[in-house]
C-alpha positions in Angstrom: 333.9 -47.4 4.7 331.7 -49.3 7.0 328.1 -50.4 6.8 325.4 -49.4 9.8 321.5 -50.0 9.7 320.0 -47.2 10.7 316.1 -46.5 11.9 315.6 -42.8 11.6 312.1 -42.5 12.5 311.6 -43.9 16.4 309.0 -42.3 19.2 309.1 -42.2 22.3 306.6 -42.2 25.7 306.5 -38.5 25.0 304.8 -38.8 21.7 301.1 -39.1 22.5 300.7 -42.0 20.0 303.4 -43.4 21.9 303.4 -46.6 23.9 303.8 -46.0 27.6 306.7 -49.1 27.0 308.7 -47.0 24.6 310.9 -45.6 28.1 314.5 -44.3 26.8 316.2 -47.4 28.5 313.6 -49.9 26.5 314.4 -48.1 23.0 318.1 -48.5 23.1 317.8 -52.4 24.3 315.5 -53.0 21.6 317.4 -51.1 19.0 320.8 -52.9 20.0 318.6 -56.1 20.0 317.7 -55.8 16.9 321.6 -55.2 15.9 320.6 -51.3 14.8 324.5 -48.9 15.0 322.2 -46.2 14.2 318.7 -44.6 15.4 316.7 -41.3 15.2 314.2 -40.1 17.5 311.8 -38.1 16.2 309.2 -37.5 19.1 306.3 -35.2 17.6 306.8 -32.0 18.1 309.0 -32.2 20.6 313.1 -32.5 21.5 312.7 -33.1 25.2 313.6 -36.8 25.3 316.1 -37.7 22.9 319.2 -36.6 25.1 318.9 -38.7 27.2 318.5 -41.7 25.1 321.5 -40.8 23.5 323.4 -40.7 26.5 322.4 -44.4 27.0 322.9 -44.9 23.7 326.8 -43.6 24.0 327.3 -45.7 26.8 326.5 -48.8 25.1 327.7 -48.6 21.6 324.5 -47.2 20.0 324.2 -43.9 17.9 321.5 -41.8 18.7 320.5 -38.4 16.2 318.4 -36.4 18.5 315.9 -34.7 16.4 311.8 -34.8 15.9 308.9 -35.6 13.9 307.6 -32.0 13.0 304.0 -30.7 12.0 303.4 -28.1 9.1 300.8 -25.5 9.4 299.6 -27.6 6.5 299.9 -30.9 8.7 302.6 -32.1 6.7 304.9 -34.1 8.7 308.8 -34.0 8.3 312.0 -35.2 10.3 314.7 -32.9 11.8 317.9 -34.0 13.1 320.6 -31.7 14.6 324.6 -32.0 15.0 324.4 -30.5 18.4 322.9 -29.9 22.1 322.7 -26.4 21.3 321.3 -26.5 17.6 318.6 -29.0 19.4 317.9 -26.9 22.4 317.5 -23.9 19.8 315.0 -26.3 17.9 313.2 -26.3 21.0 311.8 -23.1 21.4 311.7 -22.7 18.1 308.4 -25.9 18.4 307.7 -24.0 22.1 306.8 -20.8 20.0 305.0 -22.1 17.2 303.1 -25.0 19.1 299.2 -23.6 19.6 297.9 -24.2 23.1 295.7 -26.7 22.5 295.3 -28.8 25.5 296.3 -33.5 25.2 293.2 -35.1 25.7 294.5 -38.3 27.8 291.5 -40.4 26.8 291.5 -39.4 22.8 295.5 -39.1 22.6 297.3 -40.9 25.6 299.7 -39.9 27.7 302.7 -37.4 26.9 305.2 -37.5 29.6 309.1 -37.6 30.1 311.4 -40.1 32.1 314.5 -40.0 33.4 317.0 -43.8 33.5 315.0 -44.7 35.9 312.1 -44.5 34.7 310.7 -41.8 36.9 307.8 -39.1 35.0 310.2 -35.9 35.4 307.3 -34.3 33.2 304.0 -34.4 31.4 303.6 -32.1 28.3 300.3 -30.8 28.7 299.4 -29.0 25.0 298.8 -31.6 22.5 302.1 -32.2 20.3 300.6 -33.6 17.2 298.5 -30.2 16.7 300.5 -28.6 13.6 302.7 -25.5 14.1 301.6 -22.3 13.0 304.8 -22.7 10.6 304.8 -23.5 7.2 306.8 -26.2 5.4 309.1 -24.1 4.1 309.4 -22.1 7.3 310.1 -25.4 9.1 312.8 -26.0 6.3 314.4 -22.8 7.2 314.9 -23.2 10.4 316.0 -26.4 10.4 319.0 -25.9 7.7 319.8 -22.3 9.7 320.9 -24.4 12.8 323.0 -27.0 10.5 320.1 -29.4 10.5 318.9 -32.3 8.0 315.6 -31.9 6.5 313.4 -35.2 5.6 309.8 -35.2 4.4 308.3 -37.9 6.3 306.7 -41.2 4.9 305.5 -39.3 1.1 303.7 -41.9 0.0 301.3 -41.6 2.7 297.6 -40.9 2.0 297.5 -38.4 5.3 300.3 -36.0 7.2 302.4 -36.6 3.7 303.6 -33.8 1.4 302.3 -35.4 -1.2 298.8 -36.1 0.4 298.6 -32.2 1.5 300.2 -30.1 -1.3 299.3 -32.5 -4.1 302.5 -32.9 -5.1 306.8 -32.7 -4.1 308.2 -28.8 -4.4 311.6 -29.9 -6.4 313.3 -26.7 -5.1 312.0 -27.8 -1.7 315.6 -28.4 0.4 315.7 -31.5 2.0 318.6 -34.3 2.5 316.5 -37.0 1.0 312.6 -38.4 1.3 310.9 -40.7 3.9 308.9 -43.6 2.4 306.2 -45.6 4.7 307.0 -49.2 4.8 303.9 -50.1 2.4 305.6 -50.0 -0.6 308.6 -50.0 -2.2 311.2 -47.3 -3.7 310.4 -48.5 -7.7 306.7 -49.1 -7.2 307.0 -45.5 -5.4 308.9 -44.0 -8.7 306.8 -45.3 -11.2 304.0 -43.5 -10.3 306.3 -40.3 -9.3 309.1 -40.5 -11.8 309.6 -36.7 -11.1 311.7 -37.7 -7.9 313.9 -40.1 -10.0 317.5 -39.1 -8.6 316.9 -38.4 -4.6 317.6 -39.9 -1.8 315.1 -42.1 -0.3 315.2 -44.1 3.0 312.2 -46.2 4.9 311.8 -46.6 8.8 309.8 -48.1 10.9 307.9 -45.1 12.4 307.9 -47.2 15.4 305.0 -46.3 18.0 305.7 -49.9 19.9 308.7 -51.4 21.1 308.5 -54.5 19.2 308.2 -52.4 16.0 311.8 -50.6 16.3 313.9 -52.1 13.2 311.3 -54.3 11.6 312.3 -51.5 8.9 315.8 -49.9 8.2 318.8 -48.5 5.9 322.3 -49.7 5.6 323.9 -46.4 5.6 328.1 -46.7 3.6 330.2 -44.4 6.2 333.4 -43.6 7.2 332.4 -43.1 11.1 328.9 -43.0 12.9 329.1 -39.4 13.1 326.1 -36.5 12.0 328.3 -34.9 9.1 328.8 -38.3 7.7 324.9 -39.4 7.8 324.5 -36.3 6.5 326.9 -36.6 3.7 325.4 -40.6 2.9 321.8 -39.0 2.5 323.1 -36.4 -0.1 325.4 -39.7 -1.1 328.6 -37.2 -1.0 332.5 -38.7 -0.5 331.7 -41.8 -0.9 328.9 -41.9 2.0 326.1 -43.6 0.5 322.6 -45.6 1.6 322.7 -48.7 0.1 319.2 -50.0 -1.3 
């Protein structure tokens, strides 16, 4: 077994809280940098940029789970990762379908736009991606786990966009790989007040909007290989995969 640190929660110039620095080729020299094996971008709403930073990611030693930050109907936010280019493109209309048509407000939200290596705007995403789907939790859960996906509540500690801020509390039977703190406190101050959740999986990222932000939080994942199944298997700490606190 080898040990990787891992950021799982990254965004990128598409995100429209993202900064118009956080290009592809800027993520993976910060994240390699910052001596990360293993990141996860989790754009809101939205696939449309993550292949190609793992491309550059490939070429340069780097890991890259392709995935996104998604919205609830009940603006709960979660992350959603996928094994595949064709479990992620199928993501893709799923969040095409269920986005409303609400148009970005550039002055109130910034820009959303993708690049290509060069740096060139290929796109700009004109409905705004943070709106919430018209998709609940558990719908989002669904289709997620259908195309072989992982499942993580996002940042639960939160006191906004949190499944513990919106529902009041954390659905035990709710399927999920393992639960996202926010960088603000830590896993036992977390569990004292929330000793229900005694057991799972937690891991903390640094949600980073800024380039300077990428890895000033992250895991040390125990695997075999860098490889989905056994990130996967570490977050439900199975054959030995484990994250290490």
């Amino acid at each position: 077994m080898n040990t990787y640190k891992a950021d799982l929660h990254i965004h990128t110039i598409l995100s429209p809280c993202g900064d118009l620095q956080m290009s592809p080729v800027n993520i993976v020299k910060e994240a390699l940098r910052k001596g990360l094996d293993i990141i996860g971008i989790t754009d809101h709403n939205t696939t449309l940029q993550a292949k190609l930073i793992k491309e550059l990611g490939e070429e340069q030693g780097l890991f890259v789970l392709c995935g996104a930050e998604v919205s609830s109907k009940e603006d709960v936010h979660s992350l959603a990762f996928f094994p595949d280019y064709k479990s992620l493109d199928e993501f893709q209309i799923y969040l095409d379908k269920h986005l409303p048509e609400i148009k970005n407000d550039v002055n109130a939200f910034g820009y959303q736009v993708c690049v290509n290596r060069n740096e060139d705007v290929v796109f700009e995403e004109e409905r705004l991606l943070i709106s919430g789907l018209n998709q609940s939790l558990d719908e989002i859960e669904q289709k997620v786990h259908a195309l072989g996906g992982i499942f993580i509540p996002a940042h639960i500690n939160r006191p906004s966009y949190s499944i513990i801020s919106q529902l009041g509390f954390v659905d035990t039977e709710l399927n999920v790989e393992g639960f996202e703190l926010s960088k603000h406190v830590t896993i036992a101050e977390f569990l004292k007040q929330n000793a229900y959740l005694k057991g799972s999986t937690f891991l903390q990222n640094s949600d980073a909007h800024l380039v300077h932000d990428i890895g000033s939080v992250y895991n040390n994942f125990l695997l075999e290989k860098r490889t989905f199944d056994d990130v996967r298997m570490a977050l439900r700490a199975e054959n030995g995969r484990k994250i290490i606190l």
